[in-house]
C-alpha positions in Angstrom: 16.6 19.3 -5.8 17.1 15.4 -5.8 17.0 15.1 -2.6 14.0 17.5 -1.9 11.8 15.7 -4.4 12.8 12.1 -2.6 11.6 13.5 0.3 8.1 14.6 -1.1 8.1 11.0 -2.8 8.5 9.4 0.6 5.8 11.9 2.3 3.2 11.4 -0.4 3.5 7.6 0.1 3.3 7.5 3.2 0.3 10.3 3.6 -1.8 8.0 0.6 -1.2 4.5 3.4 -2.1 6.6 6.5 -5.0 8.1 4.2 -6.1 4.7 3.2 -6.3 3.5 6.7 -8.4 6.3 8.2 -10.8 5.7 4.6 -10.8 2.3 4.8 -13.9 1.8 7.0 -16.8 2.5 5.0 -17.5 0.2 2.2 -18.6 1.2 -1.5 -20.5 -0.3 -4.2 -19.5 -0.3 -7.5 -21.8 -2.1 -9.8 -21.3 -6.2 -8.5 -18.0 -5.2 -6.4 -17.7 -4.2 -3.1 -14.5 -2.5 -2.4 -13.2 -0.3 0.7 -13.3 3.5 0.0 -10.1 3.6 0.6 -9.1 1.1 -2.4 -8.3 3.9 -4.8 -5.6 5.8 -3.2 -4.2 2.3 -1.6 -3.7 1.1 -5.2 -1.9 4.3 -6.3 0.9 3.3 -3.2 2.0 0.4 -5.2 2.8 2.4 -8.2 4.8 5.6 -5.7 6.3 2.4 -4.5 8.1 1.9 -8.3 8.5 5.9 -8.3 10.6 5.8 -5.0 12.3 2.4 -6.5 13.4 4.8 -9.2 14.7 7.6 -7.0 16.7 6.1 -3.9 17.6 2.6 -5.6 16.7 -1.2 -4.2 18.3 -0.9 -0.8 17.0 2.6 -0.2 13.2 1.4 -0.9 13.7 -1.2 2.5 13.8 1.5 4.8 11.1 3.6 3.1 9.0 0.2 3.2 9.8 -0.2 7.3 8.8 3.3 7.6 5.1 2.8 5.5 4.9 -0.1 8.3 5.7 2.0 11.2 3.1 4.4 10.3 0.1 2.3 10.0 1.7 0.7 13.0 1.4 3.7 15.1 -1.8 4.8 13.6 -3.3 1.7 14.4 -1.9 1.7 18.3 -3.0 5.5 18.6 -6.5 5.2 17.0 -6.9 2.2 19.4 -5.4 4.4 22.6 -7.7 7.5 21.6 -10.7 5.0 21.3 -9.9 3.6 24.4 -9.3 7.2 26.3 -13.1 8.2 28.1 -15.0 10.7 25.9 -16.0 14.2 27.6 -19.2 14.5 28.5 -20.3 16.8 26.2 -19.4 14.6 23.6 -21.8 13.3 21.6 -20.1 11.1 19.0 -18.1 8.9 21.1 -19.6 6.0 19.5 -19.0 6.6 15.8 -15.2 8.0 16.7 -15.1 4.5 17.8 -16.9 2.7 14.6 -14.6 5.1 12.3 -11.0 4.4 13.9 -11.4 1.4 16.2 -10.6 -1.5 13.8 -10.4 -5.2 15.5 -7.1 -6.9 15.8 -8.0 -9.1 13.1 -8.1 -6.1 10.5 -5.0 -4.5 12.1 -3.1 -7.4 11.9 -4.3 -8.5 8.2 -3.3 -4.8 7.1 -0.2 -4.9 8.5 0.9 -8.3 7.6 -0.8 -7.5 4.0 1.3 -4.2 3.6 4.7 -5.7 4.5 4.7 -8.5 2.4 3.3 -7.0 -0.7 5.1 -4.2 -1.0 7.9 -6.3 -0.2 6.7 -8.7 -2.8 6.6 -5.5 -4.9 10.8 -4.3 -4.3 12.0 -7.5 -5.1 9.3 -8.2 -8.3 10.3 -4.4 -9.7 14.3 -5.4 -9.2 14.0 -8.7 -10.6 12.5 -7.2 -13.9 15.0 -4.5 -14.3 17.9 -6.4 -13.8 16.5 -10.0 -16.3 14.7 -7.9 -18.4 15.8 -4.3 -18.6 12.1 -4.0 -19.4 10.3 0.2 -20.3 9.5 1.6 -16.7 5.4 0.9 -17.7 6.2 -2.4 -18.1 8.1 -2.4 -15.1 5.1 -1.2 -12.7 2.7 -3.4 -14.0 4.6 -6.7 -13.8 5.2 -5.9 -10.3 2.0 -4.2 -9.4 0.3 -7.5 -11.3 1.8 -9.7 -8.5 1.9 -7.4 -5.3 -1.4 -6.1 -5.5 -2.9 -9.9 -6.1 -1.1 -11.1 -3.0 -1.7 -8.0 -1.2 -6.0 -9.1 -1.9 -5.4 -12.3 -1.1 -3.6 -12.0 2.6 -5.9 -8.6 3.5 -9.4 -10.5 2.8 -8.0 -14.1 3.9 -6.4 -12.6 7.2 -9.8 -10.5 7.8 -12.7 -12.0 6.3 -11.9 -15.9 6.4 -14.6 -17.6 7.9 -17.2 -14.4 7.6 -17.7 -13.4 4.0 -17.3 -15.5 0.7 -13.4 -14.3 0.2 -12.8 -14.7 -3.4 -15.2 -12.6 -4.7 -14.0 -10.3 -2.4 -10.1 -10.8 -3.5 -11.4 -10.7 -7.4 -13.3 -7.3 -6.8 -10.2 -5.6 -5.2 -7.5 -7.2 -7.4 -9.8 -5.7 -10.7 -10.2 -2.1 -9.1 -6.4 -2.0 -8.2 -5.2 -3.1 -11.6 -7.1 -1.0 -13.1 -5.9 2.5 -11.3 -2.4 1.1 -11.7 -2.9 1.7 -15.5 -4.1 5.0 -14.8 -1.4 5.7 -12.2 1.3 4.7 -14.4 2.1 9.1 -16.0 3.8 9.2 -12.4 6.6 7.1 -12.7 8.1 8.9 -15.9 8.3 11.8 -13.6 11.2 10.8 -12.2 14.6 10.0 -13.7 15.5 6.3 -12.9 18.7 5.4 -11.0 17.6 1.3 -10.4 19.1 0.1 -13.3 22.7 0.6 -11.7 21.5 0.1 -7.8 19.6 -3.1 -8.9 22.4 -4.4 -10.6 24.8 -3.7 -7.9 22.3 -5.3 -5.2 21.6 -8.0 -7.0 25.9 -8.7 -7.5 26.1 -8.4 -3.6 23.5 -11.0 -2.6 
C-alpha cells in the first residue's frame, strides 16, 4: 500500500507541472495582480513536493525532482516539434495550436531553470528544518514553501520578462497568490505518515 500511494504521489506531482505548463499561457486578472492561469495548481506542487519529502525520504525526492524536470523538459521539446510539424490542410487552428503550446526559448528556459532550483531550494529548506528544528509538518511546508516559491518568482519573471514588463510587481503578485494556496494546500501533507525525520537525519550525517 506504501508503495502504491508513492507512486500516485509522484504521478499527481508530476500531472499538476505538466498541467501548469499547458495552463500557463493565458494570463488572469485578479483585482491589481496579474498572474498565469496556471499559478494555482503550480503553487500546490511545492507543497506535494513536502508530501513526497514525507514518503520516500531526502535522497528519494532528488530523483523525483530530475523526473518533474524531464517532463517539462520533454513537454517543452514536443510542443515545440508538434508546432513546428506542417498543419493539414483542413486545419483551421494551426495558428492558435501555435499561440497555446509554442512558448519562446526565453520562457522555456526561465521555467526550467525556475523549476529546478526552487524545488531544489525547497528539498534542502524542508531537510534543514526537520533535522535543526524538528519543527510540526505545517510549519515545515511553509518555511520551505516561504523561500522556494519567492525564488521560484523571482528567477521565472527575471529569466522571462527582464527588460519587457516592470518585474517586481510581477514577482510580488505571484509570490502573494502562491503563499496564499500553500496555506490552503497544507490538509495534504498530514495525509501521509512522515519517514524524513530518520532519512534526513541520516542524509544529513553522510554529507
Amino acid at each position: 500500500m506504501k508503495g502504491k500511494l508513492t507512486v500516485f504521489w509522484v504521478g499527481l506531482f508530476i500531472a499538476c507541472e505538466i498541467i501548469s505548463n499547458v495552463t500557463a499561457a493565458k494570463p488572469v486578472q485578479l483585482g491589481p495582480i496579474v498572474v498565469p492561469a496556471a499559478i494555482f495548481l503550480y503553487a500546490i506542487t511545492f507543497t506535494l513536493l513536502d508530501v513526497l519529502h514525507r514518503e520516500v525520504g531526502y535522497k528519494g525526492l532528488r530523483t523525483v525532482i530530475w523526473a518533474g524536470f524531464a517532463a517539462n523538459a520533454l513537454l517543452a521539446f514536443y510542443a515545440w516539434f508538434a508546432v513546428a510539424l506542417p498543419a493539414a490542410r483542413f486545419y483551421p487552428h494551426a495558428e492558435a495550436f501555435s499561440s497555446v503550446l509554442g512558448s519562446t526559448p526565453r520562457i522555456v528556459i526561465a521555467s526550467l531553470t525556475a523549476y529546478l532550483v526552487a524545488s531544489f531550494t525547497d528539498r534542502e529548506i524542508y531537510h534543514w528544518v526537520v533535522v535543526r528544528w524538528g519543527a510540526k509538518p505545517w510549519l515545515r511546508v511553509i518555511t520551505s514553501n516561504a523561500v522556494s516559491t519567492l525564488i521560484d518568482s523571482i528567477l521565472f519573471i527575471t529569466i522571462a520578462f527582464a527588460g519587457v514588463f516592470p518585474i517586481w510587481k510581477l514577482i510580488l503578485g505571484q509570490y502573494i497568490i502562491k503563499m496564499v494556496v500553500a496555506v490552503l494546500s497544507l490538509p495534504l501533507v498530514y495525509v501521509t505518515r512522515g519517514r524524513e525525520e530518520e532519512d534526513s537525519s541520516r542524509a544529513m550525517n553522510k554529507r
